[in-house]
MIKOLZA-512860 format. One line per field, with one value per residue: x negated, y, z negated of N, C-alpha, C in turn. Coordinates in pm, whole numbers, plus 50000, padded with zeros to 5 digits. Example, Ala and Ser with C-alpha at 12.3 -4.5 7.8 and 13.67 -1.06 7.14 Angstrom:
BEGIN
nc1 = c(48681;48715)
nc2 = c(49431;49775)
nc3 = c(49220;49292)
cac1 = c(48770;48633)
cac2 = c(49550;49894)
cac3 = c(49220;49286)
cc1 = c(48680;48710)
cc2 = c(49670;50003)
cc3 = c(49220;49213)
//
This chain:
BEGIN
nc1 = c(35543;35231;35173;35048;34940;34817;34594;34429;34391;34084;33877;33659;33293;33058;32713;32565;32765;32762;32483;32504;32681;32477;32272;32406;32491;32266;32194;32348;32308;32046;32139;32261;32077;31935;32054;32093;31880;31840;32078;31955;31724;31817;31917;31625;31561;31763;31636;31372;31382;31527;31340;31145;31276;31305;31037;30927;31116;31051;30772;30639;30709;30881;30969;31205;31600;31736;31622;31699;31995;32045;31962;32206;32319;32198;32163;32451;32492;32305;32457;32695;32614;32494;32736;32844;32674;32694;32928;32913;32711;32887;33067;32872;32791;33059;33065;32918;32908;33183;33110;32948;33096;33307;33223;32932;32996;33161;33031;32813;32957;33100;33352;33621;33541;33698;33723;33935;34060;34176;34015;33832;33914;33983;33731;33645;33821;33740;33436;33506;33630;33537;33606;33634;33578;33640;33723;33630;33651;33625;33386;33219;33261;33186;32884;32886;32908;32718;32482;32457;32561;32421;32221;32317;32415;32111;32053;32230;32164;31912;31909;32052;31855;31638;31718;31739;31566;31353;31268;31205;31372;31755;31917;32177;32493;32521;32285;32265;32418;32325;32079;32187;32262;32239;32095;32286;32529;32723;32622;32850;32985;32811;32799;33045;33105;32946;33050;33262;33200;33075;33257;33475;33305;33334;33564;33633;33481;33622;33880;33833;33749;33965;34094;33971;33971;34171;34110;33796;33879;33936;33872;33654;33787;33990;34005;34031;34212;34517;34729;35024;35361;35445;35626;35406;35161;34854;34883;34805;34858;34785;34664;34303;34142;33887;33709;33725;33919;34171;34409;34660;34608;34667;34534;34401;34394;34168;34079;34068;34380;34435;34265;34192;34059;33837;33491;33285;32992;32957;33240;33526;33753;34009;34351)
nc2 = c(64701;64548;64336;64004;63991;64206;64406;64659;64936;65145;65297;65542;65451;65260;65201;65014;65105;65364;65392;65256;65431;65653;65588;65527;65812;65872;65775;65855;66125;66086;65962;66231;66390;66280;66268;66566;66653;66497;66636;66835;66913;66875;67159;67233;67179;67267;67584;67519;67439;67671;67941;67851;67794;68120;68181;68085;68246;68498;68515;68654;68934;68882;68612;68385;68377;68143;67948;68096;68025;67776;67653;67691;67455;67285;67350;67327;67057;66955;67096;66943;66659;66707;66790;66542;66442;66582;66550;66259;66295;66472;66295;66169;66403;66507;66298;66291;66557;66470;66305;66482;66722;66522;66377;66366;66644;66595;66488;66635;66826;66743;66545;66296;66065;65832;65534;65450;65654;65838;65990;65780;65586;65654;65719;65450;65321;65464;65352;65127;65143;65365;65694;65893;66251;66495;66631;66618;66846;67024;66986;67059;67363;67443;67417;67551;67849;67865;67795;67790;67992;68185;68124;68094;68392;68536;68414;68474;68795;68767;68672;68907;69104;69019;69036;69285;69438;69373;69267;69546;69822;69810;70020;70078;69895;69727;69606;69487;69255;69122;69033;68890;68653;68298;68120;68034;68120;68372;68646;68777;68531;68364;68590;68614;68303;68271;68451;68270;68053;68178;68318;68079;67925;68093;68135;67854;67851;68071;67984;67670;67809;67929;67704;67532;67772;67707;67480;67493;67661;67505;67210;67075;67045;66890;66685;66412;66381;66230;66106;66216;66117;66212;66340;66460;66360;66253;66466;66600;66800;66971;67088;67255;67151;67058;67185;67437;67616;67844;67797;67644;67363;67267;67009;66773;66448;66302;66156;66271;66440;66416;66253;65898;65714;65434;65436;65469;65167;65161;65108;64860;64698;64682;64643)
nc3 = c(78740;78840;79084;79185;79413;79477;79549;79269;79313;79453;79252;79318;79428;79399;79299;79486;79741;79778;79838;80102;80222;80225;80413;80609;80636;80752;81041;81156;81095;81267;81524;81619;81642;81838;82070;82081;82152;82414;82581;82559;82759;82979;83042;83033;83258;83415;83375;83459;83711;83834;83798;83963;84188;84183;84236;84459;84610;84604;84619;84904;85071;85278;85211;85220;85059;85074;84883;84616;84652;84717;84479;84282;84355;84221;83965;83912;83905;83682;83463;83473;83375;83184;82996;83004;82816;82661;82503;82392;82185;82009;81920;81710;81567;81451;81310;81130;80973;80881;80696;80560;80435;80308;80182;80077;79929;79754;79594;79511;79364;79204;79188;79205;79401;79659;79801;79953;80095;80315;80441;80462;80579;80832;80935;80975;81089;81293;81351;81430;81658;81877;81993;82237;82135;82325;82551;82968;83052;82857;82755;82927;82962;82721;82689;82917;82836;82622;82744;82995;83199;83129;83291;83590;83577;83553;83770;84017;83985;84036;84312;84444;84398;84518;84807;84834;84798;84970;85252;85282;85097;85100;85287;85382;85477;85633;85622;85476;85494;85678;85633;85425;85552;85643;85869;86146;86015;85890;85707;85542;85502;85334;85093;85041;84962;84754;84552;84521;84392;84153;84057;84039;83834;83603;83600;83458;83242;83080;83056;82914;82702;82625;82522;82327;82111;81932;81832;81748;81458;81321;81292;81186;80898;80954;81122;81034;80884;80764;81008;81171;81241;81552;81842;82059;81986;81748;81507;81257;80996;80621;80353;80374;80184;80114;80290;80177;80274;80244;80429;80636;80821;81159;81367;81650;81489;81510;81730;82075;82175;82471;82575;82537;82558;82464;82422;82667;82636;82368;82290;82219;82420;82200;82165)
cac1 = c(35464;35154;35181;34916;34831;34779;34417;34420;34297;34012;33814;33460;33180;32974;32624;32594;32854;32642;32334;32500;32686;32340;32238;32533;32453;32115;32181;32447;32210;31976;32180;32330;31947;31839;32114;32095;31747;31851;32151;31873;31648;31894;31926;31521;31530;31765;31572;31254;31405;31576;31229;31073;31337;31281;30901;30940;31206;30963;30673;30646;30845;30881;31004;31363;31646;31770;31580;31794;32105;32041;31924;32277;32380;32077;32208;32508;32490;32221;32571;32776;32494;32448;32841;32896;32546;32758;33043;32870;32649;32996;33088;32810;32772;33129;33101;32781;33043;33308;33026;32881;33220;33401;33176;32802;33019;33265;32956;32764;33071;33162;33482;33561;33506;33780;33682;34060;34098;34208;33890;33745;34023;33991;33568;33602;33839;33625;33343;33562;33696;33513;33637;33571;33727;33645;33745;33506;33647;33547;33207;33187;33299;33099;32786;32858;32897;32596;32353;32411;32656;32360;32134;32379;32373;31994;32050;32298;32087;31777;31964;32087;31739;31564;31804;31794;31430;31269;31101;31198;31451;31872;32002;32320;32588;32494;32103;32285;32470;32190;31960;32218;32275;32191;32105;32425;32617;32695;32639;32966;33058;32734;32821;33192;33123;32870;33172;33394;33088;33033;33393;33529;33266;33362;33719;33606;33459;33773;34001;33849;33739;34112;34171;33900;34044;34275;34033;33726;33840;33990;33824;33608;33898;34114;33903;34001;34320;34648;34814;35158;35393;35501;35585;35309;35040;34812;34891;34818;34890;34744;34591;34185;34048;33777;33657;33736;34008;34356;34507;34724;34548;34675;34470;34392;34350;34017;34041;34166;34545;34441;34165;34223;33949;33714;33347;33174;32905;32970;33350;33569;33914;34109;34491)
cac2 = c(64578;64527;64220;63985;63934;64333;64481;64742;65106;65139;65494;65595;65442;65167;65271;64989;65142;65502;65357;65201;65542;65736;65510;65601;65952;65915;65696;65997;66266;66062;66002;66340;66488;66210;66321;66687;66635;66466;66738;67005;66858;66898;67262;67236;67166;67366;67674;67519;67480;67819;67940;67787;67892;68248;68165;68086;68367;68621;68519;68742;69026;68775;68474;68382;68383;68067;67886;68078;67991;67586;67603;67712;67358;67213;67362;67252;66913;66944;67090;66836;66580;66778;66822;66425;66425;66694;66438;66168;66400;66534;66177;66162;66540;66497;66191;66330;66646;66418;66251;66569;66755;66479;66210;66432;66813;66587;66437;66755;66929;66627;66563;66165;66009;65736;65497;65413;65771;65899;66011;65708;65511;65700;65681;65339;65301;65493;65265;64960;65165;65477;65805;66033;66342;66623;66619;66652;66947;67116;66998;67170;67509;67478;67417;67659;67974;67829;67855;67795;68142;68295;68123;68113;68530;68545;68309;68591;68885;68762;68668;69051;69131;68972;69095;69494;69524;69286;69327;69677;69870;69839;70160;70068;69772;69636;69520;69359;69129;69094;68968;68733;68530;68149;68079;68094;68174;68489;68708;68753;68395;68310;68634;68512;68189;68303;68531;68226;67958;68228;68335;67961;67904;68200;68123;67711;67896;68127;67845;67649;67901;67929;67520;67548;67792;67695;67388;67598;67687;67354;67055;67002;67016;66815;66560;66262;66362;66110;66144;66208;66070;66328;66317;66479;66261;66249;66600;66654;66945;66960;67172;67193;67211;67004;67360;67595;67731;67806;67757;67519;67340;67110;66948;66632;66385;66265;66181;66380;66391;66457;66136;65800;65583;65429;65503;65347;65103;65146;65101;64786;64684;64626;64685)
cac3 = c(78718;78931;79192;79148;79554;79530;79477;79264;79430;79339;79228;79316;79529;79346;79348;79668;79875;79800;79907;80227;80315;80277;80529;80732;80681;80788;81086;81215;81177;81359;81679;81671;81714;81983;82144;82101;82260;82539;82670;82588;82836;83136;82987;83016;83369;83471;83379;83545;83908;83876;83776;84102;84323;84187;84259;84624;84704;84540;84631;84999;85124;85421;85181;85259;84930;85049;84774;84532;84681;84723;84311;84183;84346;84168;83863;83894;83874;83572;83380;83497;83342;83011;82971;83003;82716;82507;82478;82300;82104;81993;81836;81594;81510;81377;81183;81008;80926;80800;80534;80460;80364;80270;80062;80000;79912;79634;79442;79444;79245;79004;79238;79246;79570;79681;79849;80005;80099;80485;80575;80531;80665;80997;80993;80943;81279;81463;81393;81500;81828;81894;82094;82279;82070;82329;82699;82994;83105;82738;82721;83059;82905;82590;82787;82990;82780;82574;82820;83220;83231;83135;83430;83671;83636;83631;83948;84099;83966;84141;84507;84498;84377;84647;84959;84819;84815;85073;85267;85248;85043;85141;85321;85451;85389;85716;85622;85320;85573;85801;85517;85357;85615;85655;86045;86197;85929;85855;85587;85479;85460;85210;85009;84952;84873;84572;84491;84451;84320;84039;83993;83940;83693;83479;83530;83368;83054;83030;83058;82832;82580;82583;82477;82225;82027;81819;81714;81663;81338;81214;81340;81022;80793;81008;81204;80979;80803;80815;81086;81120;81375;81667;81977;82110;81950;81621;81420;81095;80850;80494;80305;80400;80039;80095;80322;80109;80306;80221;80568;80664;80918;81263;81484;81672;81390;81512;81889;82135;82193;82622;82625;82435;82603;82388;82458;82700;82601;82233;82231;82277;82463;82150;82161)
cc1 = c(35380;35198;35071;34830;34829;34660;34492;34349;34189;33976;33685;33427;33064;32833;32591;32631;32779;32547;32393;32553;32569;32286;32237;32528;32327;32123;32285;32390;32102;32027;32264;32192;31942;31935;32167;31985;31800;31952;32081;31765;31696;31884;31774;31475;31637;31703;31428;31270;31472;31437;31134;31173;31289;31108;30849;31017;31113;30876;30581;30741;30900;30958;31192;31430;31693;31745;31687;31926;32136;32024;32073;32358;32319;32113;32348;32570;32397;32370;32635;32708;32528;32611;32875;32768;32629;32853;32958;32784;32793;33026;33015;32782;32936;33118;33028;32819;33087;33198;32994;32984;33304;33362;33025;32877;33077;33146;32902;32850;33130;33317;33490;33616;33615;33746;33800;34127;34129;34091;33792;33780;34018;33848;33587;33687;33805;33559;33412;33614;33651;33557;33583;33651;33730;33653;33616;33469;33567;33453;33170;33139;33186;32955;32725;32839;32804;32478;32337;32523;32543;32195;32221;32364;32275;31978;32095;32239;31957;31782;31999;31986;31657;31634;31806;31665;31342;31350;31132;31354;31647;31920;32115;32392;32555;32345;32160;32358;32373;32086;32039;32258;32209;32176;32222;32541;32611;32655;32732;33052;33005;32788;32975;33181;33016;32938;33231;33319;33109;33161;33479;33445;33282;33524;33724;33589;33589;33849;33955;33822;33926;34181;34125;33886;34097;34172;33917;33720;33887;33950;33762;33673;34028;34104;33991;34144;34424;34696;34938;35274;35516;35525;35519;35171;35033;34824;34901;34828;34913;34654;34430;34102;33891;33671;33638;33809;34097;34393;34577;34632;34603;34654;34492;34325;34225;33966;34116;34295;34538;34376;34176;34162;33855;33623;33340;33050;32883;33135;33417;33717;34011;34257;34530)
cc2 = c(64550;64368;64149;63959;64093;64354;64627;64849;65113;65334;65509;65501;65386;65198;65189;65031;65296;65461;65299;65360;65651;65695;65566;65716;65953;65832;65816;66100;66187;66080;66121;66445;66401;66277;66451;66703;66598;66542;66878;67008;66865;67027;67319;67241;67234;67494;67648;67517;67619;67926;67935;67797;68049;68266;68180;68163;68520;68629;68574;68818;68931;68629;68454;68360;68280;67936;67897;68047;67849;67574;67607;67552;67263;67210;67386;67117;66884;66991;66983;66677;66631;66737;66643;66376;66446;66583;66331;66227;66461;66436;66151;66277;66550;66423;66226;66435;66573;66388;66388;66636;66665;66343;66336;66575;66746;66510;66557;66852;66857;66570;66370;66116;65887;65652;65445;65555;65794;65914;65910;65577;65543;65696;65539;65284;65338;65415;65152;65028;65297;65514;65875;66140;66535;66563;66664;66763;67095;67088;67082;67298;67538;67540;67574;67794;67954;67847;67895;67901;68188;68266;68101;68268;68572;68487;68442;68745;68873;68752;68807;69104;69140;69056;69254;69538;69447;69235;69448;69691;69893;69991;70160;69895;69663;69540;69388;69214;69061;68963;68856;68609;68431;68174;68145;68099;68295;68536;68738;68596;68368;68389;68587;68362;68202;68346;68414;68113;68003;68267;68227;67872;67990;68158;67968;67778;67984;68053;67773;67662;67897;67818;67557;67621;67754;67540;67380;67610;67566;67217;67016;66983;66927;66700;66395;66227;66236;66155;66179;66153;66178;66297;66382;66451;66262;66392;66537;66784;66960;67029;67159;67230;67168;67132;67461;67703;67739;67887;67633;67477;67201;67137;66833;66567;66308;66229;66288;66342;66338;66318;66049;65690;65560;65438;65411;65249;65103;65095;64937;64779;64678;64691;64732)
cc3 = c(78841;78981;79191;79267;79579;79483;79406;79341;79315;79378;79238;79368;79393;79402;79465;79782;79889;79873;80063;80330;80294;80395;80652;80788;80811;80953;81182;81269;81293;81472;81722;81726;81826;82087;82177;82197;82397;82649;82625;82676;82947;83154;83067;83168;83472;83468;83483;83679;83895;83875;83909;84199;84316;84270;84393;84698;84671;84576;84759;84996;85219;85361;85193;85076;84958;84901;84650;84512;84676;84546;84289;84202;84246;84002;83818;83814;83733;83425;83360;83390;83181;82971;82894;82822;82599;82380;82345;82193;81987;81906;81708;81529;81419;81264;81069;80923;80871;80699;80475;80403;80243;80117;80014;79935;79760;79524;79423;79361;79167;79083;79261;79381;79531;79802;80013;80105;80294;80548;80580;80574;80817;81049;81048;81053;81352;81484;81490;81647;81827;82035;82092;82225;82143;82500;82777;83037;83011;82694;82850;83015;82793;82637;82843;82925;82673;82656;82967;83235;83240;83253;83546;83705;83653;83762;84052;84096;84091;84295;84561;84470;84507;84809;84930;84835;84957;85193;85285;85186;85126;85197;85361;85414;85541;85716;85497;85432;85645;85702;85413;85456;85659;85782;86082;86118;85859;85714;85473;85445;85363;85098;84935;84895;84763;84523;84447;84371;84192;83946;83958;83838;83626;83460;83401;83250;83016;82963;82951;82709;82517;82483;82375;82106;81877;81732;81660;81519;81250;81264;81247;80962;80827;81057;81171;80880;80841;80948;81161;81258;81450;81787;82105;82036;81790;81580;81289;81030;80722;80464;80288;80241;80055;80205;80279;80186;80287;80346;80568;80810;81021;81382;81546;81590;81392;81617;81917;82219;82364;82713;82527;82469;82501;82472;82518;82673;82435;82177;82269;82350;82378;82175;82020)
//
């Protein structure tokens, strides 16, 4: 016997509540481009000072390689920048996922939409308290083996470039020292520390190629599910139909288990 201070559940998406989550859609994809733009623009400028260091270490036999050595700090910090971009970019590139899987995939196949349903029980607390659902260490990584791995080694290509031919051709292991060294710093001190500059950014993408993994292949199908109570955070594990995969799939149910701050300037304090 129904209760009469209960709402029934209801079934399907009143053509209103359609028209408001098109909206939604459209209001998703938007800030997931403005903000693809804006961490491809750091991207944009790191290539142009690496570019113009190469410019000025190239441009005599006589021109010093320091140029290319001061850029990799230059491009640096342009990661560091992008990484923190990735993050929030990351927030609306999901949610625009969760609609398109989860509310635009079940009308295009006749499937009925619920309006009460998990995934839009868990959108609908993001809006009210949004997260961050990717650490800063793995927008780092992403980043990195996306594009600045592969100017960091044109960076290191062109500094051993520059010191083998100019102003004349390497014959011995001693011109290579001679020619990398800063003022009074030797040669061997600059070359080791590019050794360990270049070798603890490859170990960052290792490392967190490693994290990234396992949620790679299930973060769409998992993002928004229930969540189940563990004691190591939000896990879920249910079957991802709405993917089309038969895996069992568990992830972090829609933040991340590691970071539980709401967003800055979009999120609030609630308890």
């Amino acid at each position: 016997m129904t209760q009469p201070n209960q709402p029934e559940a209801r079934h399907g998406f009143d053509n209103a509540q359609i028209g408001a989550l098109a909206h939604m859609f459209r209001a998703e994809v938007y800030r997931s481009t403005a903000w693809r733009m804006r961490f491809d623009t750091t991207t944009n400028w790191a290539v142009v000072t690496t570019g113009i260091a190469m410019s000025a270490s190239f441009s005599s036999a006589q021109a010093s390689p320091l140029p290319l050595v001061l850029v990799g700090l230059l491009v640096s910090f342009f990661l560091l920048i992008e990484a923190r971009r990735y993050r929030y970019f990351d927030i609306w590139r999901v949610r625009a996922r969760v609609l398109e899987t989860e509310f635009c995939a079940p009308m295009l196949t006749g499937e009925p939409e619920h309006p009460n349903s998990a995934w839009a029980l868990n959108l609908a607390r993001d809006y009210c308290e949004p997260r961050h659902r990717l650490g800063y260490a793995r927008a780092i990584g992403r980043r990195l083996r996306s594009n600045y791995a592969w100017i960091f080694a044109i960076q290191m290509l062109s500094y051993y470039g520059k010191i083998a031919i100019h102003p004349t051709p390497l014959t011995n292991l001693g011109d290579l020292w001679q020619r990398a060294a800063v003022g009074p710093i030797p040669g061997q001190l600059i070359v080791l520390a590019g050794a360990v500059f270049f070798g603890g950014w490859f170990c960052v993408g290792l490392v967190t190629l490693y994290k990234d993994q396992p949620l790679t292949r299930r973060i769409d199908c998992s993002s928004y599910r229930v969540p189940a109570a563990t004691p190591l955070g939000a896990i879920c594990s249910m079957l991802a139909s709405s993917c089309a995969l038969n895996v069992i799939c568990a992830a972090a149910a829609f933040s991340s288990n590691r970071l539980t701050l709401l967003v800055p300037g979009i999120g609030t304090t609630l308890s």
